[in-house]
C-alpha positions as CSV (number, residue, x, y, z in Angstrom):
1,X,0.0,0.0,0.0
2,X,1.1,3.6,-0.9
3,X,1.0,6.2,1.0
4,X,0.6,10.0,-0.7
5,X,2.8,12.6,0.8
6,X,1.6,14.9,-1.0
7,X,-0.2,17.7,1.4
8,X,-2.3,20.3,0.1
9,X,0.6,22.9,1.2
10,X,2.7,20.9,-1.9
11,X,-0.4,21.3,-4.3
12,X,-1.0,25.0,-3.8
13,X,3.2,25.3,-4.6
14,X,2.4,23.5,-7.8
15,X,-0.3,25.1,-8.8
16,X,1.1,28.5,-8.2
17,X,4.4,27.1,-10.3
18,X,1.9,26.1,-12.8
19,X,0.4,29.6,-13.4
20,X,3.4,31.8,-13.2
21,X,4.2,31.7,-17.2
22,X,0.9,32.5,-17.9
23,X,1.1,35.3,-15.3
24,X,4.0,36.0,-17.2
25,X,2.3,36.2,-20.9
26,X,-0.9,37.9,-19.3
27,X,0.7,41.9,-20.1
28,X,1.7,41.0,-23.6
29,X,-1.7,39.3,-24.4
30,X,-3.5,42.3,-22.6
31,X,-2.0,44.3,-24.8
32,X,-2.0,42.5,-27.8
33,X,-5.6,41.7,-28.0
34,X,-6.2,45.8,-27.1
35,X,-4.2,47.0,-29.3
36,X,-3.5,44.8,-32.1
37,X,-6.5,41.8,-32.3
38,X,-9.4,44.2,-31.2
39,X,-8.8,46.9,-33.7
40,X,-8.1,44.6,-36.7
41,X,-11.1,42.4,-36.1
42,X,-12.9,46.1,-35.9
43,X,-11.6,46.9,-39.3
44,X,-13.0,44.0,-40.3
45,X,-16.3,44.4,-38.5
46,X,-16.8,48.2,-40.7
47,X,-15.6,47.0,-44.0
48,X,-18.9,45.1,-44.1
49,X,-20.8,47.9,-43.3
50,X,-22.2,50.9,-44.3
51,X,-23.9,54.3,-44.0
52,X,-27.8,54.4,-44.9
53,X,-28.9,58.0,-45.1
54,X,-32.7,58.8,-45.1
55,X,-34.3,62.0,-46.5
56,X,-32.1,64.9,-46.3
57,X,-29.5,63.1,-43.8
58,X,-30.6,65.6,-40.9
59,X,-32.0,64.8,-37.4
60,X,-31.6,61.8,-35.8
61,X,-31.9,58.5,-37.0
62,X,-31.5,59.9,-40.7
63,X,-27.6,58.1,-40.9
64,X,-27.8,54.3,-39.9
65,X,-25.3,51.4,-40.1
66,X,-26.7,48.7,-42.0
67,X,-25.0,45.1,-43.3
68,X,-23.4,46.1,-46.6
69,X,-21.8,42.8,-47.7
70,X,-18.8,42.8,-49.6
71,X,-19.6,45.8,-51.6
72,X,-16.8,48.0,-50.0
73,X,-14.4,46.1,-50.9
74,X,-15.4,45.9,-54.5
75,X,-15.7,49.4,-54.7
76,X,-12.2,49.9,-52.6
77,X,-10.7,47.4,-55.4
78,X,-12.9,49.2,-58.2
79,X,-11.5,52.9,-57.2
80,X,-9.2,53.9,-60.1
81,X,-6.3,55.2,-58.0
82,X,-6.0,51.8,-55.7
83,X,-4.1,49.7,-58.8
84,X,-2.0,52.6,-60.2
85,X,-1.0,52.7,-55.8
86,X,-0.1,49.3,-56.0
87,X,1.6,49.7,-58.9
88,X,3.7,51.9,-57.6
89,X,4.6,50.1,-54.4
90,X,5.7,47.2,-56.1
91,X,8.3,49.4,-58.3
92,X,9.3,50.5,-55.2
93,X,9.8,47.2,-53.7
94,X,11.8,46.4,-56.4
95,X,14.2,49.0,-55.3
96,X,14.5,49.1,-52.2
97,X,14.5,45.6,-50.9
98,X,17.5,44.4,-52.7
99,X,19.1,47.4,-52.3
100,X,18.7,47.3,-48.4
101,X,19.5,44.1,-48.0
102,X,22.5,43.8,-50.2
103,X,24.4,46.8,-48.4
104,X,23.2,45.3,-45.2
105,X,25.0,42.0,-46.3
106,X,27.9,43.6,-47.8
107,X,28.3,45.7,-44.4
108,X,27.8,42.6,-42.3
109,X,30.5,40.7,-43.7
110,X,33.1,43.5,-44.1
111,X,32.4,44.0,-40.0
112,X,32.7,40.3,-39.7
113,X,36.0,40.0,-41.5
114,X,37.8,42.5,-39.1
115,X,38.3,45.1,-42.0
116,X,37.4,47.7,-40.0
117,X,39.3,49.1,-37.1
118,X,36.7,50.7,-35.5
119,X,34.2,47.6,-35.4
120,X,32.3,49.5,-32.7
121,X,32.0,52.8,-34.2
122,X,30.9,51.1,-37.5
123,X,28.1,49.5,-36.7
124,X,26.8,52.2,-34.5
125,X,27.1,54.7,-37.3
126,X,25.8,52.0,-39.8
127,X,22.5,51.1,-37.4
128,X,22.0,54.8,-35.9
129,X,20.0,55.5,-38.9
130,X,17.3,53.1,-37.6
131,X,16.9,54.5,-34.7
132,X,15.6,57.7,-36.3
133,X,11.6,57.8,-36.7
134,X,10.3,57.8,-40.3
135,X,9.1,61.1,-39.8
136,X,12.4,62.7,-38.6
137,X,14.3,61.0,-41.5
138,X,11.9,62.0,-44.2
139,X,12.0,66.0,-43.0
140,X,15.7,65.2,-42.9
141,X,15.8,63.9,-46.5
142,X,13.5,66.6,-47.4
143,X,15.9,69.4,-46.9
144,X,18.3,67.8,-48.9
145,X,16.3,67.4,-51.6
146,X,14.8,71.1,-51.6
147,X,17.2,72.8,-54.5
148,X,16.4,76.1,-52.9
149,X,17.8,75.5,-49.3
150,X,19.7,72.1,-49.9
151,X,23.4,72.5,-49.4
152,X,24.1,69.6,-51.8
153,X,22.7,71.9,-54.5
154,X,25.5,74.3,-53.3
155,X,28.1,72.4,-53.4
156,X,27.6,70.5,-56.8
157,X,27.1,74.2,-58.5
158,X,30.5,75.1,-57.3
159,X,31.5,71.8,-58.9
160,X,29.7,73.1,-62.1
161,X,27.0,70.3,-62.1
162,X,23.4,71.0,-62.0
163,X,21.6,69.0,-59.2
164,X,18.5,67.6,-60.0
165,X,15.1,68.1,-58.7
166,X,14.7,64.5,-57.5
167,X,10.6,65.6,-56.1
168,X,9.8,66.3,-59.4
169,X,8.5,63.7,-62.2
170,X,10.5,59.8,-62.0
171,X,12.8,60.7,-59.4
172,X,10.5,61.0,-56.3
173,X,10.3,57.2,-56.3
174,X,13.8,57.0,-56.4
175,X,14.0,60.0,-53.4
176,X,11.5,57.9,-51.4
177,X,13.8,54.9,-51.8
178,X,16.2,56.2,-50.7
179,X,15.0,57.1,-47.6
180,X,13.8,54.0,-46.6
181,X,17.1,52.4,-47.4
182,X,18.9,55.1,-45.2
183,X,17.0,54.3,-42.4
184,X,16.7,50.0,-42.9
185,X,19.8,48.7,-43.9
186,X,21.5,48.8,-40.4
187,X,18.3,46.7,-38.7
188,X,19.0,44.6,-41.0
189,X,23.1,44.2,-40.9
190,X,22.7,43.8,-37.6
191,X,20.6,40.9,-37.5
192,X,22.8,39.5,-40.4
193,X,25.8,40.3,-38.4
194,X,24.8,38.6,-35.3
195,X,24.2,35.6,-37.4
196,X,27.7,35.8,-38.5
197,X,29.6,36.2,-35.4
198,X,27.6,32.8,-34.1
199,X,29.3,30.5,-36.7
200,X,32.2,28.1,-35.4
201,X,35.7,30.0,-36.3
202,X,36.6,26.5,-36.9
203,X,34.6,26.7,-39.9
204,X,37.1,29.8,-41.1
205,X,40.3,28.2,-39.9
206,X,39.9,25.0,-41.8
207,X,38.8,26.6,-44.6
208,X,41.7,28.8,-44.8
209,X,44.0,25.8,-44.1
210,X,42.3,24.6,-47.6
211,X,43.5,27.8,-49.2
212,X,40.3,29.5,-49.5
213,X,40.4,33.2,-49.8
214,X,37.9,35.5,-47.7
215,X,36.3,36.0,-50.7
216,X,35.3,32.1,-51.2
217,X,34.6,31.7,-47.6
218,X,32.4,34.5,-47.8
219,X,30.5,33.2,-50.6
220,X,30.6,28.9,-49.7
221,X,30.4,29.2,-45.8
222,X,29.1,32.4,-44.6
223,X,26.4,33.6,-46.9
224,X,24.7,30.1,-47.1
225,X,24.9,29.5,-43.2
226,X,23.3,33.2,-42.5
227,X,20.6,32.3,-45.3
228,X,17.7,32.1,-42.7
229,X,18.7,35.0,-41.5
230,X,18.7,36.5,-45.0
231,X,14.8,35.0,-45.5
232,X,13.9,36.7,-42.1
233,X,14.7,40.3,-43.4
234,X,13.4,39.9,-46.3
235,X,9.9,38.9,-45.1
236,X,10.7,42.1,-42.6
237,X,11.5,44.5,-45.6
238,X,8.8,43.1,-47.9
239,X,6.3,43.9,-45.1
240,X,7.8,47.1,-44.2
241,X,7.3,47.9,-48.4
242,X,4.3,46.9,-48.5
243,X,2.7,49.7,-45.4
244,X,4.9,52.3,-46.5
245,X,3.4,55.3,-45.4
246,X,5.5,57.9,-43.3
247,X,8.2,58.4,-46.1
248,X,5.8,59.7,-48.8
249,X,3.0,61.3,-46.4
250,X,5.8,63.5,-44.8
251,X,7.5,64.2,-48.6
252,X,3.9,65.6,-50.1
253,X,4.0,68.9,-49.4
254,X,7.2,69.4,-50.4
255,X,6.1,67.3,-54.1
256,X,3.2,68.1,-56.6
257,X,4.5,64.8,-57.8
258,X,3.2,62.4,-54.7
259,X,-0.4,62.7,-54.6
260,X,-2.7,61.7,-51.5
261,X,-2.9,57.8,-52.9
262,X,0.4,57.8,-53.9
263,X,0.5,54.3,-51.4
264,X,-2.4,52.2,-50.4
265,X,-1.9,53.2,-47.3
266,X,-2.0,56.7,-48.1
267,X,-5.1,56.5,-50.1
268,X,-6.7,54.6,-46.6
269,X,-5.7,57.8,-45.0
270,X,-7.6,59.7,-47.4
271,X,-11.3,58.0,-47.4
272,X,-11.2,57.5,-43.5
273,X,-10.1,61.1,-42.8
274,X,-10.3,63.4,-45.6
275,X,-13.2,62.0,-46.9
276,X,-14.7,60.3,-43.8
277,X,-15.5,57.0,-45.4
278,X,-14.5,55.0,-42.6
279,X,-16.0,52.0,-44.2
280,X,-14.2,51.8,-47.8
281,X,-11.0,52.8,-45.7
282,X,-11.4,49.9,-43.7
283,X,-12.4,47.5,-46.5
284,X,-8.8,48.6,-48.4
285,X,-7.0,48.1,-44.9
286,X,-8.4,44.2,-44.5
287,X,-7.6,44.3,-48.5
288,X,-3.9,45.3,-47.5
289,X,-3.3,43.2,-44.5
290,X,-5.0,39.7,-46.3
291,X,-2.0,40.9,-49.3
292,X,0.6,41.4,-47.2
293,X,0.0,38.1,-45.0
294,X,-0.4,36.3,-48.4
295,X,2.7,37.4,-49.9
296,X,4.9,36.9,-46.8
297,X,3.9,33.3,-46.1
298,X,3.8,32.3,-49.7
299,X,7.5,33.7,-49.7
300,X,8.1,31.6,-46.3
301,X,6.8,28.5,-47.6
302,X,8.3,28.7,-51.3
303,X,11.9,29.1,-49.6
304,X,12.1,28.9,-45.7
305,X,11.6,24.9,-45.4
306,X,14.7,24.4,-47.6
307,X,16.3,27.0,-45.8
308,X,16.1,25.5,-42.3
309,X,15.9,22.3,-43.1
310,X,19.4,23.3,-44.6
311,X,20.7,24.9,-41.5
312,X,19.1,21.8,-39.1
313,X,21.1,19.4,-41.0
């Protein structure tokens, strides 16, 4: 026969020990479901309504929310300035995604080699940029672009060059591009760089004993190794160029190029609060978030599993 010795002093301790991640997780899921889960499932809640307005639309009861289906989001994807937005993000992303990343990469493994002297200073000066908000950076950039008060209008006249005006006709994309790739590459050599200073330096040493330059073990050891960590920022950038917002939205008043849908985002901000079409705003924000999570895990699936699979084994 068995005796227990477990007394209910012993339980309580184990239930308590029980309970302490979840007390643990409780803030973040607080303020997840506030702030992230609540609203989006709110957006979703307006896109399939709408506005009924009876007589004149004066006195009360004369606006009413009633069901309207799916038909904001077939006039959202109807409006004539949502594809020519699109359009124009993707050109974007085209830019400024490779761009990013391959500085990032280049950066990561010049630290990583021991190239640079001042290791430190490097990547502080590389990821300082990040640190700046999109806002701050963009007013920034916007100064320098200005010809009237820019100073790199200045100095290339004294050169004898002739700056151009890059917020005029194809060169705002390029202007807004380039902002984003100021202020993104040193997230992202960071992360790459961290990846780099985990691998064995066995892997270097033996490699070198095989006669292979940095520039082979760069290109056969490093840059395959850090390839998850190449897929991460990707997804990171691709969703970052995708809700691009802040760069453009701060760059329009300086621009009669960049118009108020220049983005999807932008034209959002337009039917919710120029407008006040909460409802069509809302149906091209679900629109926007379903794309975005679409395209990201299509992109995971299409190359991660090889990818870590590759680094498992």
């Amino acid at each position: 026969m068995t005796v227990s010795t477990r007394t209910p002093r012993t339980a309580s301790r184990r239930g308590r020990r029980a309970g302490a991640p979840y007390s643990f997780l409780a803030p973040a899921l607080i303020l997840f479901t506030l702030f992230m889960a609540a609203p989006i499932a709110y957006a979703g809640y307006l896109s399939l309504r709408r506005v009924k307005i009876s007589g004149l639309g004066l006195g009360a009861g004369a606006r009413t929310e009633v069901w309207a289906g799916l038909s904001n989001y077939a006039r959202s994807l109807s409006d004539p300035d949502f594809l020519p937005s699109v359009y124009r993000v993707g050109l974007y992303g085209l830019i400024v995604v490779p761009a990013m990343l391959g500085l990032a990469l280049l950066m990561a493994l010049l630290l990583d080699a021991g190239r640079t002297r001042v290791g430190t200073f490097s990547r502080t000066s590389i990821f300082l940029p990040y640190a700046v908000p999109a806002v701050v950076g963009s007013l920034l950039w916007g100064f320098l672009y200005l010809p009237r008060v820019s100073p790199v209008t200045d100095v290339l006249g004294k050169l004898g060059v002739t700056a151009p005006d890059v917020l005029t006709g194809n060169w705002t994309l390029w202007a807004v591009a380039n902002i984003a790739v100021w202020g993104g590459t040193g997230f992202n050599m960071i992360v790459i760089y961290t990846s780099l200073r985990a691998i064995p330096t066995d892997l270097f040493e033996a490699a070198r004993l095989d006669g292979a330059s940095d520039k082979q073990i760069a290109f056969r050891i490093k840059i395959p190794i850090v390839t998850p960590s190449l897929i991460m920022t990707f997804v990171f950038s691709l969703i970052a160029t995708l809700q691009v917002f802040a760069e453009p939205m701060t760059l329009k008043p300086l621009s009669n190029t960049i118009s108020s849908t220049w983005t999807p985002l932008m034209k959002v901000y337009r039917d919710a609060f120029v407008r006040n079409d909460v409802y069509s705003a809302a149906a091209t924000s679900v629109v926007i978030a379903v794309a975005t999570f679409a395209v990201s895990f299509g992109f995971l699936k299409l190359v991660g599993n090889r990818a870590f699979n590759q680094e498992d084994a």
